[in-house]
VONUBA-634285 format. One record per residue: x, y, z of N, C-alpha, C in turn. Coordinates in steps of 0.05 Angstrom, whole numbers, plus 5000, padded with zeros to 4 digits. Example, Ala and Ser with C-alpha at 12.3 -4.5 7.8 and 13.67 -1.06 7.14 Angstrom:
BEGIN
526448865156524649105156526449345156/525749555142527349795143525850015157/
END
This chain:
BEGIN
566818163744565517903746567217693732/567117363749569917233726567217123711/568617103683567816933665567416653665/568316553693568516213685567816183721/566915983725565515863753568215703756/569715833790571615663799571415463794/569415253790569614963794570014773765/570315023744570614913723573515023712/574415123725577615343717579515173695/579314973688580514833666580714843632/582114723625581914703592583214503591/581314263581583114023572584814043542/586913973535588713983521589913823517/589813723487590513443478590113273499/588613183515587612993534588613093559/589613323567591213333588589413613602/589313653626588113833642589313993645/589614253628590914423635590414673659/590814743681589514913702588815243687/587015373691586215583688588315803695/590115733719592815973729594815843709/595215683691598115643678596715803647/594715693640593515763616593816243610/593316233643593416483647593816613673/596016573676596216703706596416923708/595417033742594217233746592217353728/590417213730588017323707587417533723/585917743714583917963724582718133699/580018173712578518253689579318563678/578618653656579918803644576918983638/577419183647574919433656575119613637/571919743612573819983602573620233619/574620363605576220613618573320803623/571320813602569320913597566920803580/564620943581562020733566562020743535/564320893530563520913500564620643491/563120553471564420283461565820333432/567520093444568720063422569419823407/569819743383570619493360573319503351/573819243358576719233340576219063314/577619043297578418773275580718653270/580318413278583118283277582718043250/584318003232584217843200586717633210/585817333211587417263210587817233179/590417293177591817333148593317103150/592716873131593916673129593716503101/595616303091595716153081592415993080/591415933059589115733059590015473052/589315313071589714943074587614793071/588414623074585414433082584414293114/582914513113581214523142581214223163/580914103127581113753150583013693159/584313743136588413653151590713763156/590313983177592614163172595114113178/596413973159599013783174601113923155/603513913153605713903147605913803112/607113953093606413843071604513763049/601613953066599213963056600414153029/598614193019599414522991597714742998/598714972994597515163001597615442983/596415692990596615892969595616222989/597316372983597216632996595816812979/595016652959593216872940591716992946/589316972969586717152984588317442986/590817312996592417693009592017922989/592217862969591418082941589418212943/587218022956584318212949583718352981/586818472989585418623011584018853007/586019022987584019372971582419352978/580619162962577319072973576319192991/577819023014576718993038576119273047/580019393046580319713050578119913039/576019813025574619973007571720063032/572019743043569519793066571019963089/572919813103574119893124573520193125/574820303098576320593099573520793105/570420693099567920773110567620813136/568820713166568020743182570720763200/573620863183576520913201576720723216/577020453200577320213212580020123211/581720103229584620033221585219693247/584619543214585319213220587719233238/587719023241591218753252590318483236/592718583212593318293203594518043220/593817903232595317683248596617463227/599117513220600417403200601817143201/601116923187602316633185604716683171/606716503180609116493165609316573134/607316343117607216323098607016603090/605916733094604417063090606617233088/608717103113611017343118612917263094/612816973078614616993066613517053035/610617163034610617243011610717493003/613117602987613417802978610918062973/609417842955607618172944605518252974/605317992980603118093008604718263034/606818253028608418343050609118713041/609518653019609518973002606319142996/604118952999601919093005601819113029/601319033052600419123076602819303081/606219343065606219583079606119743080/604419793045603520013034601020153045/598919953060597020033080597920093110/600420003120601120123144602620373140/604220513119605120683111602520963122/600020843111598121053107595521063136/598020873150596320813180592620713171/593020543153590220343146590620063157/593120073175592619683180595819673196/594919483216597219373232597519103236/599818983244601318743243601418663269/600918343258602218213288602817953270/602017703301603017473284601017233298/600616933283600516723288600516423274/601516383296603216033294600615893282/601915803256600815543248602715383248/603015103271605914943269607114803245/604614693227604614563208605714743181/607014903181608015133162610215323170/610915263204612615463217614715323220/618615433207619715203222621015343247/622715063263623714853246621614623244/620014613217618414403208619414233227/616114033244616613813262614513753281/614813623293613213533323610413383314/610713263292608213063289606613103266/605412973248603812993232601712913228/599912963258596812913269595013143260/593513153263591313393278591513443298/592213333311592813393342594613583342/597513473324599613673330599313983312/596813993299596414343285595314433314/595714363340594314513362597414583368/599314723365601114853378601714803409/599614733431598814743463599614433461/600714183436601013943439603313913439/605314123419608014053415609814093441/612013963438613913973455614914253467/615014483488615614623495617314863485/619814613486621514843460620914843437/620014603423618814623397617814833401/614714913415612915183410614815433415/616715363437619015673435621215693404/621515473391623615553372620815663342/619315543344617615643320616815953325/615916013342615016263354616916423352/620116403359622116573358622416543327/622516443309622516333277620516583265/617316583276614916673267616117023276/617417113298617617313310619517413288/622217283285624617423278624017393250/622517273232621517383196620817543197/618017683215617117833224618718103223/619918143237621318313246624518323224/624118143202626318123187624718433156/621318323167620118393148619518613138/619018753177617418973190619519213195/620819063206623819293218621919353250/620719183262619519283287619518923296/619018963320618918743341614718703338/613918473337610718413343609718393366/608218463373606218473395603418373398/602318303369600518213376600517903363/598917633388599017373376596217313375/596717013355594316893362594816653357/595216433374595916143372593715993346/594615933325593415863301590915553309/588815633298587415433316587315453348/587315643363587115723393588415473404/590415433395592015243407594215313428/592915393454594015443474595015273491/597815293494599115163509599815213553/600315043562601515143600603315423593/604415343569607415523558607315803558/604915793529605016073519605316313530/603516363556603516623569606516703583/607916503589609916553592612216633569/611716463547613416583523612016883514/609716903512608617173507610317323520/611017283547611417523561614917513557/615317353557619317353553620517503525/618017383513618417493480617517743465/616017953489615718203481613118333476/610118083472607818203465606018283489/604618403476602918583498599618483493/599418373464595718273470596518013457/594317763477594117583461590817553452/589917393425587817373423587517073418/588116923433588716583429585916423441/585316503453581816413462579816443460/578616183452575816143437573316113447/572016253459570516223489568016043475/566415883486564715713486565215523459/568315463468567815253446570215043451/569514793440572014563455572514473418/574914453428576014323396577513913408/576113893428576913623448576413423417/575113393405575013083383577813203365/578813403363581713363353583413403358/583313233393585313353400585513613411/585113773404585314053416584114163448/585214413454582914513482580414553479/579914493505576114553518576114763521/575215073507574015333523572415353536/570115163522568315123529566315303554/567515243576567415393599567615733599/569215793590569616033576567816183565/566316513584565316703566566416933549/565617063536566917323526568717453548/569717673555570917893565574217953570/574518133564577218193561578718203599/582018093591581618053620585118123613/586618223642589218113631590217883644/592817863649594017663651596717663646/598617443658601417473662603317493690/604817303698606217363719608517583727/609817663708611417903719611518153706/608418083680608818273654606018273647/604018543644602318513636601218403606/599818313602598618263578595718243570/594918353551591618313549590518163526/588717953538587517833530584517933515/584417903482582817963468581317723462/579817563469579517413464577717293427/576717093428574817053405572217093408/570017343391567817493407566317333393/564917113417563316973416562516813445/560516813435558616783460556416593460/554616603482552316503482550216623484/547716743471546016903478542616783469/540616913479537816873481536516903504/534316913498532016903526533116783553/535216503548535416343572536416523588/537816793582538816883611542016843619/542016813639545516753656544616383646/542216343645542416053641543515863615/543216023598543316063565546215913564/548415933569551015923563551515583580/551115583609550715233626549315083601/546615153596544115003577546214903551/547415153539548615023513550014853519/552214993543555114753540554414493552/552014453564551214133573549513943555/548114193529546313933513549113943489/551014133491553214043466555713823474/555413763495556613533507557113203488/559213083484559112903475557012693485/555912633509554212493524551712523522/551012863509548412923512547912963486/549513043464549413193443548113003417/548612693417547712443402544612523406/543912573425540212603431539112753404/540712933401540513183379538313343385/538013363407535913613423536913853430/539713893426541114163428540214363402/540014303383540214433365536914543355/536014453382533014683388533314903392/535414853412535815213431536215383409/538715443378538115613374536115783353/534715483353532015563328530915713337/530115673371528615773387529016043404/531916063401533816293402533916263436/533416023453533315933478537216123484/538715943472541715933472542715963447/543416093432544416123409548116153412/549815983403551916133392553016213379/554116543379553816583357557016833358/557916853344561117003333560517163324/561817423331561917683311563817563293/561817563277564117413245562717463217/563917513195561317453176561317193167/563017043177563316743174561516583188/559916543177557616273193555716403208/555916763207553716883228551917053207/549417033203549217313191548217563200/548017793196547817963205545618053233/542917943227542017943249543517783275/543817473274544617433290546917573307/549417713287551017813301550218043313/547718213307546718453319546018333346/544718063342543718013380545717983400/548317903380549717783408551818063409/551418303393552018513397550718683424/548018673419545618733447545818613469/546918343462546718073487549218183506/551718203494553718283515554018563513/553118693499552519023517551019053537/548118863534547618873565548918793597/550718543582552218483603553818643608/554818843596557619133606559419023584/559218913571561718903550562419053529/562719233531563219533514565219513493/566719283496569119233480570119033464/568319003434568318713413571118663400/570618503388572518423371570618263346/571018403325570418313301572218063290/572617883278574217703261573617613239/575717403222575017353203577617263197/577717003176579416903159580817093133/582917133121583417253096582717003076/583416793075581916643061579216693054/578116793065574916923056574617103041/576617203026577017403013576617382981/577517052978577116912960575916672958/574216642927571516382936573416242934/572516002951573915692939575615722960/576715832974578715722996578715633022/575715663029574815553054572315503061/571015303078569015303082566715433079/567815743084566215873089565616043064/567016143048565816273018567716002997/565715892984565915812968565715812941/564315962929563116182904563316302906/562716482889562416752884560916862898/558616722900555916812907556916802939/557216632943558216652972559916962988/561916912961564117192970562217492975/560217472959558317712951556517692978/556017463002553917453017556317513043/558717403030561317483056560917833064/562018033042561318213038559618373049/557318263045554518433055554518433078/554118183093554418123122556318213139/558918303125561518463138559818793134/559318873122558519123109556219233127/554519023125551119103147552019063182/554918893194554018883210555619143222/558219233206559519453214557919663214/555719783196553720013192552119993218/550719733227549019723249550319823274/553019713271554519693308555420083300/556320183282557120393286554120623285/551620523270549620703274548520693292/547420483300544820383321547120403343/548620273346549620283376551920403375/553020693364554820873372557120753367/558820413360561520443366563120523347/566220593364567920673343570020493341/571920513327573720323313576520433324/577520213329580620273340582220003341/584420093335586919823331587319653361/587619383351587319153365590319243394/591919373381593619513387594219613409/591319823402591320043423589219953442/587919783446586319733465587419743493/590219673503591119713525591219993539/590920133518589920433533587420523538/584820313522583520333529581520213554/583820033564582219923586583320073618/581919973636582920053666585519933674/587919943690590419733684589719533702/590919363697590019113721590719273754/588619103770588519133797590019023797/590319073836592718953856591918633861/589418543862589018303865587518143840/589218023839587717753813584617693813/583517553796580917463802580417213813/
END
């Protein structure tokens, strides 16, 4: 089934219409292999900035990376083996680079990468908000940072990366084509039901959950951002949100009934901004639809209070925690899944068909 109604196949991008076949050509949906389900976790592991301005010359700090153990302390309960998706900054810090390879050593955690432009060089291409969308800069700009982000990487790793995630889902006409010239096999660069259009950035908007691949002469699979739209409304639930969250409709402030009402709710497997019940529904919501195959996320900045929006205290870090902790216990008790690297998911799906979607 496609995720998006022909007639909306677009993503606007920095003001510009980008077509649904450049964003991802040859899409086709990506089937699993069998009903058992399964969860990935992907951390973006990054530098913490400031959310408002992620420009060039802001200050920043890789300190969250330290308190991964932690994390490893839950993970290692349910043979959970992350993908750090690593920002420059990250790659060039020593001690974080000497822990995670002390957890990949022991096969507890795997590597990939993503572009934040405003931190990747060769430092450049604007000092907007607009230009932390990667999908804004100049062409080669996004190819020389990316080859920059790849080859530290691999200065770091002693291996070539495979897995991306455009920093801020700042997807460019480009990327799928540099993905594929440049070696990776999953991207997780899209943000389904959600437009970042007031800064500049792409419309997902349009966009539901499901894993699909994609690529003109090279496969690649798309993991997307697991979030959704779910409630009572039905197939209707997801149209209803994206038309009362509309700039035109959204001033009314009558959208933000649906998800009191749980009409349309959106809602992220995240412990960031979801809490646990909610993420159990929209766990139920797209298993009914056939989607056997999540993706958990989360900021490393969350690791530590005070570095982002989203834990800011202590108290906060302690409610981060719990909510990571209850929702992994629920998805692996109540609904059977198991845990497997962001990695390996390409073996777990069907391979793409002979004809696109």
């Amino acid at each position: 089934m496609s995720m998006l109604a022909p007639s909306a196949r677009v993503a606007p991008i920095g003001g510009r219409v980008i077509p649904d076949s450049l964003l991802f050509p040859r899409r086709a949906a990506a089937m699993a292999r069998d009903a058992q389900p399964w969860c990935v976790v992907a951390i973006d592991a990054e530098e913490d900035f400031d959310w408002g301005s992620p420009i060039r010359g802001t200050s920043f700090s890789t300190a969250c990376m330290k308190n991964i153990p932690t994390l490893h302390e839950i993970f290692g309960a349910y043979g959970i083996v992350p993908t750090y998706l690593l920002t420059y900054p990250v790659l060039d810090d020593d001690d974080a680079v000497r822990l995670l390879d002390r957890q990949m050593a022991k096969g507890q955690c795997r590597v990939g990468l993503q572009l934040h432009p405003w931190v990747t060089p060769p430092i450049g291409g604007g000092d907007t908000l607009e230009s932390s969308f990667s999908g804004n800069l100049d062409p080669n700009l996004e190819e020389q940072k990316l080859l920059a982000l790849r080859q530290r990487f691999i200065q770091r790793f002693g291996e070539e990366p495979k897995a991306y995630r455009a920093g801020r889902y700042g997807l460019s006409a480009y990327t799928a084509t540099l993905l594929e010239n440049h070696g990776f096999t999953v991207d997780t660069s899209l943000a389904p039901r959600t437009s970042f259009e007031l800064e500049g950035g792409p419309d997902f908007s349009a966009y539901d959950y499901g894993l699909f691949w994609f690529g003109r002469h090279r496969d690649l699979l798309e993991v997307p951002l697991c979030r959704s739209v779910v409630g009572w409304g039905g197939a209707g639930a997801g149209a209803a949100y994206r038309w009362l969250s509309s700039p035109e409709v959204a001033r009314w402030r009558i959208g933000s009934a649906l998800p009191r009402v749980r009409f349309a709710e959106r809602v992220t497997l995240s412990p960031e901004g979801n809490d646990a019940a909610a993420m159990e529904r929209l766990v139920r919501g797209l298993s009914a639809r056939g989607q056997s195959i999540l993706a958990l996320s989360f900021h490393s900045s969350s690791l530590l209070a005070g570095r982002n929006p989203y834990v800011r205290s202590k108290r906060d870090l302690h409610g981060f925690y719990d909510r990571l902790s209850a929702i992994l216990d629920r998805m692996a008790s109540r609904y059977r899944f198991r845990f497997t690297s962001l990695l390996d998911l390409p073996s777990l799906v069907v391979p793409r068909a002979p004809a696109a979607i």
